[in-house]
C-alpha positions in Angstrom: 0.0 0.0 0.0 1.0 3.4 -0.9 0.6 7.2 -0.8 1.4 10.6 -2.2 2.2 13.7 -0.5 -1.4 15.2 -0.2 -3.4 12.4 0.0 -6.0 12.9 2.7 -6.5 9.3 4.7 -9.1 8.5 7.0 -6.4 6.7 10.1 -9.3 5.2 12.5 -12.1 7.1 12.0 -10.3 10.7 11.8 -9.5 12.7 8.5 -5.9 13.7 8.3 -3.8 15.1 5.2 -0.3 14.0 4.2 2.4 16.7 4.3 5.4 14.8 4.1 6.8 10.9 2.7 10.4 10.0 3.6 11.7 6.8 1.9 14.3 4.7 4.4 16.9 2.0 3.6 18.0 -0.6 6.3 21.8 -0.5 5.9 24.9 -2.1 7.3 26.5 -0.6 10.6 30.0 0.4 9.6 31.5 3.6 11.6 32.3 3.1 15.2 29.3 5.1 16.0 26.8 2.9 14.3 28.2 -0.1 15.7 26.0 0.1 18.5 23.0 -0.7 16.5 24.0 -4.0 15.9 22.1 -7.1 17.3 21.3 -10.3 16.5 19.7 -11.4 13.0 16.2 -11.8 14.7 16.1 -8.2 16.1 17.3 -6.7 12.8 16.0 -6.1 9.6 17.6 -7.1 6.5 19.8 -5.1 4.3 17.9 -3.0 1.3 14.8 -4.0 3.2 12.9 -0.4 3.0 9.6 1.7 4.7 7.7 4.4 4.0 7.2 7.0 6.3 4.3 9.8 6.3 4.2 12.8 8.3 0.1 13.4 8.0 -1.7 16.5 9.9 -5.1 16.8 11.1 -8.0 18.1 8.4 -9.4 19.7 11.8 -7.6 20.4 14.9 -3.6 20.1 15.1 -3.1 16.4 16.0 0.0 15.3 14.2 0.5 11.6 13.4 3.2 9.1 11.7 1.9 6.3 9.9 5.2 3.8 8.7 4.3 1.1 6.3 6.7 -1.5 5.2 7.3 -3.1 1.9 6.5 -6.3 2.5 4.1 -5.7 5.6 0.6 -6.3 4.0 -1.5 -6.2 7.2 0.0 -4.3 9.7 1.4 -0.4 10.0 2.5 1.8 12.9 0.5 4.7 13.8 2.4 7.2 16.1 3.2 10.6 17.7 5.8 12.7 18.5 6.9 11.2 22.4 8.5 13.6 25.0 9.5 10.3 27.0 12.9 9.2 26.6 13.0 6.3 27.5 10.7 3.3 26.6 8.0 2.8 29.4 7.6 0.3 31.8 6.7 -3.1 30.0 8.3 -2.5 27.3 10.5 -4.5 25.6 13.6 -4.4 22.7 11.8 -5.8 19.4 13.8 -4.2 17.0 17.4 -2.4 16.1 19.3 -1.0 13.4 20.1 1.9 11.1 18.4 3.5 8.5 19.5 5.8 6.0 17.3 8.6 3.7 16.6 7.3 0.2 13.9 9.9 -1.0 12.0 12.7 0.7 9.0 14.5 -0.6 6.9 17.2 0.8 7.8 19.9 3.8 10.0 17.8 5.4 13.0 18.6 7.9 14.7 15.0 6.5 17.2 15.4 3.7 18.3 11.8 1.4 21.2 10.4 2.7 20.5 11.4 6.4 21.3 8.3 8.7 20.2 7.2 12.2 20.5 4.0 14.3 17.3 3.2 15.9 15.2 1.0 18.7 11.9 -0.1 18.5 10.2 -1.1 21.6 7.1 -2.8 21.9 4.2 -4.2 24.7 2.2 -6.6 23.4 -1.8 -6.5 23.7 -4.9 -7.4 22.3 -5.2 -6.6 18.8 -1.6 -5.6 18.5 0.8 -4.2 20.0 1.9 -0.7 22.1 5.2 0.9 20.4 8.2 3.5 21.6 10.5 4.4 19.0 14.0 6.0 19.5 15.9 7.8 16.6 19.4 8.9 17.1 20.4 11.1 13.8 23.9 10.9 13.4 23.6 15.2 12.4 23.1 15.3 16.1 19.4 14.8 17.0 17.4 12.5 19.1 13.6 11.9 18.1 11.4 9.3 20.0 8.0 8.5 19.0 5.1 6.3 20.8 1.9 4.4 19.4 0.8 1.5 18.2 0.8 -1.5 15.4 -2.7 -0.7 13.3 -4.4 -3.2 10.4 -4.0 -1.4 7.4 -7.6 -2.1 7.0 -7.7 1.2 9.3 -6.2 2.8 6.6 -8.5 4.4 4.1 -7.5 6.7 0.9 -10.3 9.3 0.8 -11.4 10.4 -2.9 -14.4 12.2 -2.4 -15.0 16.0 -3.0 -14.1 17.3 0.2 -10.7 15.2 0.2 -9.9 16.2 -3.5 -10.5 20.0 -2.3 -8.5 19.8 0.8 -5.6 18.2 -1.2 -5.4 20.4 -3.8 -5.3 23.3 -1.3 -2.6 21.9 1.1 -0.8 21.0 -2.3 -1.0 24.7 -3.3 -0.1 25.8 -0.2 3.1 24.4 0.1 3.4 25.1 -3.5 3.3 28.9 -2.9 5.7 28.5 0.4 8.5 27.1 -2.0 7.4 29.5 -5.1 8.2 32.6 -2.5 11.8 31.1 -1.5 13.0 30.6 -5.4 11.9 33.9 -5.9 13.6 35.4 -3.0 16.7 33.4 -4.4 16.7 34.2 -8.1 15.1 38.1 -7.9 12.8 40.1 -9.3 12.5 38.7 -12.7 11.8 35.2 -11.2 9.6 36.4 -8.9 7.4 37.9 -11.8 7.6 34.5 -13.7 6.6 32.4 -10.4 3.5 34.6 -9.8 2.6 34.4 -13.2 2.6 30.4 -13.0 1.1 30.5 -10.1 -2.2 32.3 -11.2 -2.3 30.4 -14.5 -3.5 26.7 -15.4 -0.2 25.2 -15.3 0.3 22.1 -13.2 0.9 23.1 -9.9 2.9 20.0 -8.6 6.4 19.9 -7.7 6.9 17.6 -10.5 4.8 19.7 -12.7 7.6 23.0 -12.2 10.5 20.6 -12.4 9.1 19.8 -15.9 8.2 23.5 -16.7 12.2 23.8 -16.2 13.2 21.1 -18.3 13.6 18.4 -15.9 10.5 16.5 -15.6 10.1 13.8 -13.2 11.2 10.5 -14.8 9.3 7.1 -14.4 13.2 5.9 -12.8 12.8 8.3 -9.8 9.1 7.0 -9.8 10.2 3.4 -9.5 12.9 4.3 -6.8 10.1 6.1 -4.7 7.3 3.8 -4.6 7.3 0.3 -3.2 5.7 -1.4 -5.7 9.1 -1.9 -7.5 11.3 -3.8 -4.6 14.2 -4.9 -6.8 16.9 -2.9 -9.7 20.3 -4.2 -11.4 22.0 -3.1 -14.0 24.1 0.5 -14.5 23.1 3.9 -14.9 21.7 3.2 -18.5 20.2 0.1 -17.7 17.5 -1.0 -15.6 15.7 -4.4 -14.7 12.9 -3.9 -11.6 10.5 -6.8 -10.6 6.9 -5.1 -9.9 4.8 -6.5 -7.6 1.6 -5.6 -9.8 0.6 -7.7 -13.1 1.7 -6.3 -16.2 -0.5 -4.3 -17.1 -1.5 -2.7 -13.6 2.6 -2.1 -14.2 2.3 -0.7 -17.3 -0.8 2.0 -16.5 1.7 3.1 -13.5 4.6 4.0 -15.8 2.3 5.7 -18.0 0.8 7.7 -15.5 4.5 8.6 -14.1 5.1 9.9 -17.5 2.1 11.6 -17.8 1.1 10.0 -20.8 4.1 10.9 -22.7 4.7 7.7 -24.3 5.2 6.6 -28.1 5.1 3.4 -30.3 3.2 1.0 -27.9 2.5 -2.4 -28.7 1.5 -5.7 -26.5 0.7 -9.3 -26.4 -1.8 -10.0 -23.8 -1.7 -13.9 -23.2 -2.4 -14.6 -20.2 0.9 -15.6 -18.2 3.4 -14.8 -21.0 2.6 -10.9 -21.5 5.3 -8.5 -23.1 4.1 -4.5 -23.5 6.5 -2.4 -24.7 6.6 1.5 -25.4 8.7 4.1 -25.6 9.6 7.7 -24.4 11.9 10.5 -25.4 15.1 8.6 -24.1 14.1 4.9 -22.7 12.7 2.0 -23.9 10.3 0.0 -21.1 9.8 -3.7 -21.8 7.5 -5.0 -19.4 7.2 -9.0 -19.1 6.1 -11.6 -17.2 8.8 -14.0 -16.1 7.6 -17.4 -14.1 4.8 -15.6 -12.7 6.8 -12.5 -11.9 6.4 -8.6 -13.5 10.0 -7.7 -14.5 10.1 -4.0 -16.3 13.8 -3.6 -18.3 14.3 0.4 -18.9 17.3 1.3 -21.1 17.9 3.5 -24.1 16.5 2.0 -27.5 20.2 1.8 -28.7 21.0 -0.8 -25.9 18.2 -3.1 -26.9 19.8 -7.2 -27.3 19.0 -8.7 -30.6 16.7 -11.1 -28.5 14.6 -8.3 -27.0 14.5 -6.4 -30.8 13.1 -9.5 -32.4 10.5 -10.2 -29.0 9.4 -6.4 -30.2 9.4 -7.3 -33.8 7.7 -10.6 -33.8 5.5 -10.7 -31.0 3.9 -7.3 -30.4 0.6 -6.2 -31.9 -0.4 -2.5 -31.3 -3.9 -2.2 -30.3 -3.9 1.5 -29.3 -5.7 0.3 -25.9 -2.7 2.1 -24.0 -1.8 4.6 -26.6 -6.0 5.5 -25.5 -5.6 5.5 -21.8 -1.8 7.6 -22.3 -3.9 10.5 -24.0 -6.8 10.3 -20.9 -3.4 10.6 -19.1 -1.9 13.8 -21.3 -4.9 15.4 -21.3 -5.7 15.1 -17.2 -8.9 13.7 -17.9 -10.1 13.1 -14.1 -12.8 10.0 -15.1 -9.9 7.3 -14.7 -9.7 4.1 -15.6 -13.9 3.5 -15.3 -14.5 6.0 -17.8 -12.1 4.5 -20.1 -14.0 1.4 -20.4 -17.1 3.3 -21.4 -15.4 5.1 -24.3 -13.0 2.1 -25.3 -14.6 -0.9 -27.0 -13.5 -3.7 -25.1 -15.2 -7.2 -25.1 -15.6 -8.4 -21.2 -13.0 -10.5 -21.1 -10.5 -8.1 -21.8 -12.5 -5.3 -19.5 -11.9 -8.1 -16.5 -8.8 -8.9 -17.6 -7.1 -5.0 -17.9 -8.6 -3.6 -15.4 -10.6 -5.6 -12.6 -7.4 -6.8 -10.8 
């Protein structure tokens, strides 16, 4: 399960809006100082094992919450609050130590990527889960401690309705305007004019929606490194290979979303358990396939292609336009989504259940 910065969530019963993700890595305790955060394999989490972390205020009043989700947690998240305790309270017992490291940060956040701290997780067990106490020691020179408690995720609930879509997009254009006002302090007068000019215009508002107006658009790489639907990369700077834990073509509707549309030359073949889709963007080629039962996604530039994965794109693909159609919904931020796709598209049932019902 995962969320973008804005989202409003509905956390047991109360309506709260995300202001800020952080992205952590489990490393491996090297400096002296980090040895301490060493313990026995039970206690610790793998290496490259990651969480996501999100920093969500109250749609009415000032409550403050965490809510940490891990990758390959599918039942269970941690709910908690700023604690002024330092030490764990009485019951409590060590469940968990290690160190974690910064991997991605979006939002209004005081973390920066590459931050590290070495950490404790406490924990009381009771009925229908368990009481945490967290303790963060940031190497920059900060300690942070935190108490709650483990939470199904079924107490977890995105909110789309009007009132949540309203609220996001003014926290979103809120913090858009905080940052808008620092660039322009930075670059002057003539920046400040251009910011204020984009602001009251119909340009896309989001961070990655200025990065683009700048010439450096968010690219579906950083996407994949941000979300936790893609757990696993190889390859060198040009070449990519991630394993998705969607099907193919709930993979494939992602990356075109990340891209916002901006794809070309698409083709698939859609039998069931050997799928290949392929398209294209300004730099990269994506070949997504199913491998034994598993969604692999190869990104590299068209040039770097094997003869093997040139003839799978010459012999096998078919182009059917079905995700050429649903990249222009995308281009043109159409807001009726993947349901009014269906009713415009003509597809049989089969291929409506298949695509789409997963």
């Amino acid at each position: 399960m995962k969320f973008n910065c804005y989202d409003v969530l509905e956390v047991q019963g109360s309506r709260y809006v995300i202001t800020e993700k952080i992205k952590y890595n489990e490393i491996i305790p090297k400096a002296d100082q980090e040895q301490a955060y060493k313990a026995k394999p039970s206690m610790q989490k793998s290496p490259g094992d990651y969480w996501h972390e999100y920093g969500l205020e109250a749609v009415e009043g000032i409550d403050k919450i965490w809510v940490t989700i891990e990758y390959n947690d599918n039942e269970w998240c941690t709910v908690s609050r700023t604690s002024y305790r330092k030490r764990a309270p009485k019951g409590f017992t060590l469940h968990q130590i290690g160190l974690e490291k910064v991997v991605a940060v979006d939002g209004d956040s005081g973390a920066s990527v590459g931050d590290r701290a070495g950490y404790k997780e406490y924990q009381l067990p009771c009925e229908g889960g368990a009481s945490v106490f967290f303790e963060e020691n940031w190497f920059k020179g900060e300690k942070m401690f935190a108490e709650g408690a483990r939470v199904p995720l079924i107490n977890i609930r995105l909110c789309n309705d009007a009132a949540a879509n309203a609220i996001s997009k003014k926290k979103r254009n809120q913090r858009l305007k905080e940052r808008l006002k620092g660039i322009a302090m930075a670059i002057g007068c003539c920046g400040a004019l251009f910011m204020i000019c984009l602001v009251g215009g119909d340009s896309d508002l989001s961070w990655h929606g200025i990065r683009g107006t700048f010439g450096f658009p968010y690219t579906a790489k950083e996407h994949m490194h941000d979300t936790s639907v893609y757990y696993t990369k190889m390859g060198s700077d040009n070449e990519y290979v991630y394993t998705s834990s969607l099907d193919p073509v709930s993979t494939a509707l992602d990356l075109i979303e990340s891209l916002d549309g901006d794809i070309k030359n698409e083709g698939e073949s859609l039998q069931e358990g050997r799928e290949v889709i392929v398209f294209y963007d300004a730099k990269s080629a994506y070949i997504i396939t199913n491998v034994d039962g598993q969604t692999r996604v190869k990104v590299c530039e068209p040039g770097k292609l094997t003869p093997d994965e040139q003839e799978l794109i010459n012999s096998t693909m078919k182009k059917t336009h079905v995700l050429d159609s649903y990249a222009y919904m995308v281009r043109q931020r159409d807001s009726g989504g993947r349901e009014k796709f269906l009713n415009i598209h003509n597809l049989n049932e089969a291929d409506k259940a298949y695509m789409f019902n997963r």
